[in-house]
C-alpha positions as a Markdown table, in Angstrom:
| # | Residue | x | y | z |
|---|---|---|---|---|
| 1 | Unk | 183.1 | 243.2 | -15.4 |
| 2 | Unk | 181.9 | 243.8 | -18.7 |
| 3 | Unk | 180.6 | 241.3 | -21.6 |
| 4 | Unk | 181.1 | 241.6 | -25.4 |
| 5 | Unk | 178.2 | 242.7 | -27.3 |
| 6 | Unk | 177.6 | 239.6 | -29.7 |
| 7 | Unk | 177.8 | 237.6 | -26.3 |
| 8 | Unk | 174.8 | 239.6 | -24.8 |
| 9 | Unk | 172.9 | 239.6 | -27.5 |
| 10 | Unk | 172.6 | 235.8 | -27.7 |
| 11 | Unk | 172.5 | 235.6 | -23.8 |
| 12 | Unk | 169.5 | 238.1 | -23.7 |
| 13 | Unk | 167.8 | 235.5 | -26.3 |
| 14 | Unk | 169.0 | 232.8 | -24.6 |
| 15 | Unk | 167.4 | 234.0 | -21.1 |
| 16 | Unk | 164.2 | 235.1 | -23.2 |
| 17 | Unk | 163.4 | 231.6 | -24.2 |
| 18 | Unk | 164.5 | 230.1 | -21.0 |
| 19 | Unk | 161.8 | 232.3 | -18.9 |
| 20 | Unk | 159.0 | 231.7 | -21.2 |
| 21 | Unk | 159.8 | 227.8 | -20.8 |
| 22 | Unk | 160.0 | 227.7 | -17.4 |
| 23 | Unk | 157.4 | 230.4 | -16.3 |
| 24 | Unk | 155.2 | 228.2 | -18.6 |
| 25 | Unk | 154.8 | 225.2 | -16.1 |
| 26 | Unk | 155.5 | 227.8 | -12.5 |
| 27 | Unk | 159.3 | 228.1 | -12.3 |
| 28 | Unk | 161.8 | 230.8 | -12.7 |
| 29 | Unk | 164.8 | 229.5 | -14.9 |
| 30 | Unk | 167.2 | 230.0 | -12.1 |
| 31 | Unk | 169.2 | 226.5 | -13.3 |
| 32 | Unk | 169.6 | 227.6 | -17.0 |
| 33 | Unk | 170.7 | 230.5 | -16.5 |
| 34 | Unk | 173.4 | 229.0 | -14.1 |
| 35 | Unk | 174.4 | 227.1 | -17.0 |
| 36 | Unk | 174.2 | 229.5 | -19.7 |
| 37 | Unk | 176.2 | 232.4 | -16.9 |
| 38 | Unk | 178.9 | 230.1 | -16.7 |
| 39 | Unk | 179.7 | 230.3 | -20.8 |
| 40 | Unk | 180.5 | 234.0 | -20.6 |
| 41 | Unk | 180.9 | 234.7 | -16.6 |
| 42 | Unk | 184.2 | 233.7 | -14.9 |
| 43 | Unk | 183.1 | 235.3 | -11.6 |
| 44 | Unk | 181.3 | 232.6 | -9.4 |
| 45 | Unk | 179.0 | 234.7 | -7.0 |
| 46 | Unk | 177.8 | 237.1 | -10.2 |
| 47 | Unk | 176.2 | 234.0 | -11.6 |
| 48 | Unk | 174.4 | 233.0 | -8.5 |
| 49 | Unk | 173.8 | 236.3 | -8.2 |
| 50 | Unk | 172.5 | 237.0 | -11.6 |
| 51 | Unk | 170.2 | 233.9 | -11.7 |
| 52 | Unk | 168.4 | 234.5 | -8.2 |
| 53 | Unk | 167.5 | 238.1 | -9.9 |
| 54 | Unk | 166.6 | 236.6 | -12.8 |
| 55 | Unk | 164.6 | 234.0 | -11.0 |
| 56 | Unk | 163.0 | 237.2 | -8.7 |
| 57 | Unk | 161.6 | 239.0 | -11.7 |
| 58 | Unk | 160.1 | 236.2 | -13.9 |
| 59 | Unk | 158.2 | 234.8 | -10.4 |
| 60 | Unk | 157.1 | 238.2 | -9.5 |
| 61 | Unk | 155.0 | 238.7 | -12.5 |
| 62 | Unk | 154.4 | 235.1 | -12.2 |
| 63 | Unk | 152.6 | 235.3 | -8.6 |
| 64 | Unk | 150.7 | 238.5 | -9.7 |
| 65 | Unk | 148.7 | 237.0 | -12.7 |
| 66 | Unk | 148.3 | 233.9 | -10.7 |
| 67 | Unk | 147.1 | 236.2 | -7.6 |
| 68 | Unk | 144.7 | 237.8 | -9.8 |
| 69 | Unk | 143.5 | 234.3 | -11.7 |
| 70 | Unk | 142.3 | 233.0 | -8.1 |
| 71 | Unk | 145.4 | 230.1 | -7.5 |
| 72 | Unk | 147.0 | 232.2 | -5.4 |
| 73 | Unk | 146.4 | 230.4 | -2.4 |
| 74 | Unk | 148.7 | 232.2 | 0.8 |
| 75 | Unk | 147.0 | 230.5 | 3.9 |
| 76 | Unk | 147.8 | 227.1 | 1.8 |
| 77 | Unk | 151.2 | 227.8 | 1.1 |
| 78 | Unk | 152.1 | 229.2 | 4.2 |
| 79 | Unk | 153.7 | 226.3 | 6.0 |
| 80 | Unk | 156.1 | 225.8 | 2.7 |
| 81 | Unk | 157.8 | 229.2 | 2.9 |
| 82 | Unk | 158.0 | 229.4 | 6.6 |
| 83 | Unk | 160.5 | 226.9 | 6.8 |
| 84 | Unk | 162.0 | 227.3 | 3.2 |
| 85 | Unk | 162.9 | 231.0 | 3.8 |
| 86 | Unk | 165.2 | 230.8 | 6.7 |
| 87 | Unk | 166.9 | 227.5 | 5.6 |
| 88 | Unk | 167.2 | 229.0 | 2.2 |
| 89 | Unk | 168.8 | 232.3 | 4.3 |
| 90 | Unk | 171.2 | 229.5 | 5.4 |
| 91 | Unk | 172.2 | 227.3 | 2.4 |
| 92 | Unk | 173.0 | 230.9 | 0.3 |
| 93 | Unk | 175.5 | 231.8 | 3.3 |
| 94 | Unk | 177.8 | 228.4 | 2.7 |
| 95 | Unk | 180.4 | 229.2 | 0.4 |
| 96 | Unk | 180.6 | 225.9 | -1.3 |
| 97 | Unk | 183.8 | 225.2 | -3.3 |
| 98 | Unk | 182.8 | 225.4 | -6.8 |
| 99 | Unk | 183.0 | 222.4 | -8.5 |
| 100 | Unk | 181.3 | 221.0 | -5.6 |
| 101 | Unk | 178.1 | 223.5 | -5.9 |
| 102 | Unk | 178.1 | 222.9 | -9.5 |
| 103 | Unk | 177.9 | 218.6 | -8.9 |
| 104 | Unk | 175.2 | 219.5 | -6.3 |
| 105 | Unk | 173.0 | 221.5 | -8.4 |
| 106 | Unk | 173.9 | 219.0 | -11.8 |
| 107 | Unk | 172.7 | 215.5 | -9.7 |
| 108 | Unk | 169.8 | 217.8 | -8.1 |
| 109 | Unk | 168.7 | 218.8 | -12.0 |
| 110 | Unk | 169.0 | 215.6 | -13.6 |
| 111 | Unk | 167.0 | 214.2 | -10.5 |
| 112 | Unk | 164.3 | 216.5 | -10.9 |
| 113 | Unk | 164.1 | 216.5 | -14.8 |
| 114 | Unk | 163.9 | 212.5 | -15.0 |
| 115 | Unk | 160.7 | 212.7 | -12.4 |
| 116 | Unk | 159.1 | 215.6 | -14.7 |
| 117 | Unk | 159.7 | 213.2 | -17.5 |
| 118 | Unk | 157.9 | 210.1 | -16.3 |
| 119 | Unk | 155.0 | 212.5 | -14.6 |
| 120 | Unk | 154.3 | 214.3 | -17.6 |
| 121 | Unk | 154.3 | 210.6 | -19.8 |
| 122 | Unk | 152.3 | 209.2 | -16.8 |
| 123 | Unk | 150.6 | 211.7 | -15.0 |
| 124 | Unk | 146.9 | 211.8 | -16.1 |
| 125 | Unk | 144.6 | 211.7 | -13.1 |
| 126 | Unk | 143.5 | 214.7 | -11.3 |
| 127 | Unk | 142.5 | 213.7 | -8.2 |
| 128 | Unk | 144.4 | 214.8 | -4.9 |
| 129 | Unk | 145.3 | 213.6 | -1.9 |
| 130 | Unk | 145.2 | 214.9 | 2.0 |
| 131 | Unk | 148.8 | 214.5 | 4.2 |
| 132 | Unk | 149.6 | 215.2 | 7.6 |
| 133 | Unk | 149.6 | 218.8 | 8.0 |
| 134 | Unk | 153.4 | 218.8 | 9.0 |
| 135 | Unk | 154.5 | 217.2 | 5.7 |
| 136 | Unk | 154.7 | 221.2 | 3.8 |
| 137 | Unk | 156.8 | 222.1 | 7.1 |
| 138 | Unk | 159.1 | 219.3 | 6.1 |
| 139 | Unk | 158.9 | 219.5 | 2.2 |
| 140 | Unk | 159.8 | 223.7 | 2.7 |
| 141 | Unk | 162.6 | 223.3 | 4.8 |
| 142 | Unk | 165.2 | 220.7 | 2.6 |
| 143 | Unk | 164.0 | 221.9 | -0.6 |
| 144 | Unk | 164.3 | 225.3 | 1.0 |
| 145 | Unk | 167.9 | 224.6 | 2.5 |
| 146 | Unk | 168.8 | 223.1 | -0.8 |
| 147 | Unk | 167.4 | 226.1 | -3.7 |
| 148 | Unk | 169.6 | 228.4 | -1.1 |
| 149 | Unk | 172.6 | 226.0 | -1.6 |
| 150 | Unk | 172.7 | 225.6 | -5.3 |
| 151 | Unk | 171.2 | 229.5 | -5.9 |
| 152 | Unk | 167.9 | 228.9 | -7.5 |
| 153 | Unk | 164.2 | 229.0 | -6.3 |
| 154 | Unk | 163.7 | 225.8 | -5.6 |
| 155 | Unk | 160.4 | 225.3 | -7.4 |
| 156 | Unk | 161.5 | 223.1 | -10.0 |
| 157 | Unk | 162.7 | 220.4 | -7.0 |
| 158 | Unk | 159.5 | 221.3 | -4.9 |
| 159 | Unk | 157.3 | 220.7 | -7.6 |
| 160 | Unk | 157.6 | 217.4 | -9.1 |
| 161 | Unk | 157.8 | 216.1 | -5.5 |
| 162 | Unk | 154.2 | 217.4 | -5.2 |
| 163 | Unk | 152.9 | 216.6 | -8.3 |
| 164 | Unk | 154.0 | 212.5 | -7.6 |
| 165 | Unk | 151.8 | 213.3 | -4.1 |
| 166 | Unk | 149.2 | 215.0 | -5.8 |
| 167 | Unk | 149.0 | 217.6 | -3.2 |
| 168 | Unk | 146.8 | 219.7 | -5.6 |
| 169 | Unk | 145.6 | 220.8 | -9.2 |
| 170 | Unk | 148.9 | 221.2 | -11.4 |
| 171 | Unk | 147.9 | 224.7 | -11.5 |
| 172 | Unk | 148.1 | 225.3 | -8.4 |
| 173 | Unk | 151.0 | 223.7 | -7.6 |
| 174 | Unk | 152.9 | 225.4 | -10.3 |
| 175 | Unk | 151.3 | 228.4 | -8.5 |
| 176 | Unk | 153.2 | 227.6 | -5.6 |
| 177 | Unk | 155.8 | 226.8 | -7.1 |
| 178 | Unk | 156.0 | 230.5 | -8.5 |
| 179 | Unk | 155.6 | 231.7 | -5.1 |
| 180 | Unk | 158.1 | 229.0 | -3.3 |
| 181 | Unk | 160.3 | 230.9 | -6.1 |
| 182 | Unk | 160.1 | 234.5 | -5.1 |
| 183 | Unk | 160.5 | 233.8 | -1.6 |
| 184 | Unk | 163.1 | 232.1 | -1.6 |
| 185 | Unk | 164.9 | 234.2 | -3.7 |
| 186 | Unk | 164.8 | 236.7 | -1.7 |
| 187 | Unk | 166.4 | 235.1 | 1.2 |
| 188 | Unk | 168.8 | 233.8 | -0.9 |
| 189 | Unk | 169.6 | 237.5 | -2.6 |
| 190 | Unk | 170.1 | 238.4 | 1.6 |
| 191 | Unk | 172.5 | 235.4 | 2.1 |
| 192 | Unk | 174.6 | 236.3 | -0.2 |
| 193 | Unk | 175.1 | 239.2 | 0.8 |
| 194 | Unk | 175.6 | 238.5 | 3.9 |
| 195 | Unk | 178.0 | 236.0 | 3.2 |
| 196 | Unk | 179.9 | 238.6 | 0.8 |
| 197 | Unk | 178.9 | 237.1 | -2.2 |
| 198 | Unk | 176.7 | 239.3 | -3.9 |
| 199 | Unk | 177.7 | 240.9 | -7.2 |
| 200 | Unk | 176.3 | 241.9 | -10.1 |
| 201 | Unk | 177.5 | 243.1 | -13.5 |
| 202 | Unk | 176.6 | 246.8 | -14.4 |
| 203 | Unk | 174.9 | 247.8 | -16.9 |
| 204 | Unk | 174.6 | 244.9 | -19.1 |
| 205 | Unk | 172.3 | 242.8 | -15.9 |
| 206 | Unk | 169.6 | 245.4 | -16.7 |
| 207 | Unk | 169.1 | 244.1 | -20.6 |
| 208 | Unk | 169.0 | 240.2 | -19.2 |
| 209 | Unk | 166.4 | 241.4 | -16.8 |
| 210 | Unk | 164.3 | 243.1 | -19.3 |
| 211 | Unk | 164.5 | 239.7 | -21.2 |
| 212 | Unk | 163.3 | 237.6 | -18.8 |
| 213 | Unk | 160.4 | 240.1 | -17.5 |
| 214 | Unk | 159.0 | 239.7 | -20.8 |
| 215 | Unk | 159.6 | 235.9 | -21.6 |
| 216 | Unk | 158.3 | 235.5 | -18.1 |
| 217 | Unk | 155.1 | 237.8 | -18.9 |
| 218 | Unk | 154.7 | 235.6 | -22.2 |
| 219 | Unk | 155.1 | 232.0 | -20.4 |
| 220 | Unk | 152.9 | 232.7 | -17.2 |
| 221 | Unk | 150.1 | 233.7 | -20.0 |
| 222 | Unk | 150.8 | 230.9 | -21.8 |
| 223 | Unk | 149.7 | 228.3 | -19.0 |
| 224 | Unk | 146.9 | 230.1 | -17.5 |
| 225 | Unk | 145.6 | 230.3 | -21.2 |
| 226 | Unk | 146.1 | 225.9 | -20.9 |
| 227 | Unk | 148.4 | 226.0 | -24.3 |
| 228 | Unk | 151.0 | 224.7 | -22.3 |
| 229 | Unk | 149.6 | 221.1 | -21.3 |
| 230 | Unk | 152.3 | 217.8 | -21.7 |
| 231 | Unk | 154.3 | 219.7 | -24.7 |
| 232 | Unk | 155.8 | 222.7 | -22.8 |
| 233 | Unk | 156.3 | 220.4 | -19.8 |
| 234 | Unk | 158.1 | 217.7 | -21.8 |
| 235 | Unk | 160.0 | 220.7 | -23.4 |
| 236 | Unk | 161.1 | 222.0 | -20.1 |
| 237 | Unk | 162.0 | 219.1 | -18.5 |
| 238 | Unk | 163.7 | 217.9 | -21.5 |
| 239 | Unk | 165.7 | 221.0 | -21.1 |
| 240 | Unk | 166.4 | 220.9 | -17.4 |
| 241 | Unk | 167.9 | 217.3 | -18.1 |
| 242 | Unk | 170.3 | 218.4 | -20.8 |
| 243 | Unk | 171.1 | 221.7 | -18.4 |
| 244 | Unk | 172.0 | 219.5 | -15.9 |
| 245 | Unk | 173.8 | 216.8 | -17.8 |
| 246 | Unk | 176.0 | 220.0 | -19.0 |
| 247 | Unk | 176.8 | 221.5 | -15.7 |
| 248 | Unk | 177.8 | 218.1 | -14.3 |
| 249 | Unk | 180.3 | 217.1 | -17.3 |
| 250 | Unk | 181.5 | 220.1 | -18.1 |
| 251 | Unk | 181.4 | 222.2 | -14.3 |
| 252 | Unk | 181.2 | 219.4 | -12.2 |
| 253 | Unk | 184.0 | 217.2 | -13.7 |
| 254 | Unk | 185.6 | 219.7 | -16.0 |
| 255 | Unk | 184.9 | 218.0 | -19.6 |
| 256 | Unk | 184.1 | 219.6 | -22.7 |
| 257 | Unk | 181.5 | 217.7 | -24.6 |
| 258 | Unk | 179.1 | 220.2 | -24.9 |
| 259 | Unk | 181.5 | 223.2 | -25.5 |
């Protein structure tokens, strides 16, 4: 499988942007570049596939900086990925029919998207609350079952859900959500291939992951810096609605108002 050169060049632009919004407010881009893969990619599986990687590398960095900054928290996100990993294992093993993954991940996006919306216009105290202690359990294993389903991290479901709680500091939960990210890329990277569906597109994956290792790099410093704040977030839900909008018209029920 190879891609024409004008085509990469705009899709390693497009994928820079896209990790420096996302890793700007703790996600990893994986439903963009679903979108933006399925432009120039007719192989289903290489654009799951290329979005978990792409979601892999921008987290990693992510989880690093956000180690090192102190919100790294592992004994208090523990009970997320313990039950997100192997139900993510599980959802990246169904091989969904296409336009039925593609519905499932639009109505997931816009879903998530509208709730960003009305907690970033809304949002303003900082004061958390305390939940049963099996509520994470819960919270980690459908949001975990669902990122494996649709091919992403899962971060951008898991954390507007906690943000409505207010489970913690934004910062911290978009620290999570980094990590929530990484994990469960991973075990979605081994469903797929065990499920057969792993493949990637040689060598021209290596400049999109060079792309989004440094828009990731540049977004991650960009929040713990606190330039971020309601603009970046509006911006990035703003764009996860209009993702998702796209995928569900133009995927989902096959029309062509965004071509």
């Amino acid at each position: 499988m190879s891609i024409a050169a004008t085509d990469l060049v705009l899709l390693t632009l497009a994928f820079f942007v896209v990790a420096t919004l996302y890793s700007s407010v703790g996600f990893g881009g994986g439903s963009s570049y679903l979108a933006i893969l399925t432009l120039v990619l007719t192989s289903f599986f290489a654009i799951r596939t290329t979005a978990l990687l792409c979601n892999l590398i921008v987290v990693s960095g992510s989880c690093l900086l956000y180690y090192k900054s102190g919100h790294l928290q592992f004994k208090k996100f523990l009970p997320f990925v313990v039950t997100s990993i192997p139900l993510a294992f599980l959802g990246a093993a169904f091989r969904l029919e296409e336009k039925v993954f593609f519905i499932i991940l639009a109505i997931a996006l816009i879903v998530s998207s509208v709730t960003l919306i009305f907690q970033t216009l809304s949002l303003k105290s900082n004061n958390t609350k305390a939940y049963p202690v099996y509520i994470p359990y819960l919270l980690g294993a459908g949001i975990g079952f669902l990122s494996g389903l649709v091919g992403i991290g899962g971060g951008i479901f898991l954390a507007p859900v906690l943000n409505h709680l207010k489970w913690d500091k934004p910062i911290v939960i978009a620290s999570l959500a980094s990590f929530f990210i990484l994990v469960n890329s991973i075990s979605g990277i081994s469903g797929l291939v065990v499920g057969d569906s792993f493949e990637v597109f040689w060598p021209e994956i290596i400049v999109l992951l060079l792309a989004v290792l440094l828009g990731g790099q540049l977004g991650v410093r960009i929040s713990l810096g606190r330039l971020s704040a309601q603009r970046i977030r509006m911006l990035t839900a703003l764009l996860v609605l209009f993702v998702g909008v796209r995928v569900l018209l133009k995927n989902g029920f096959e029309l062509n108002l965004f071509s």
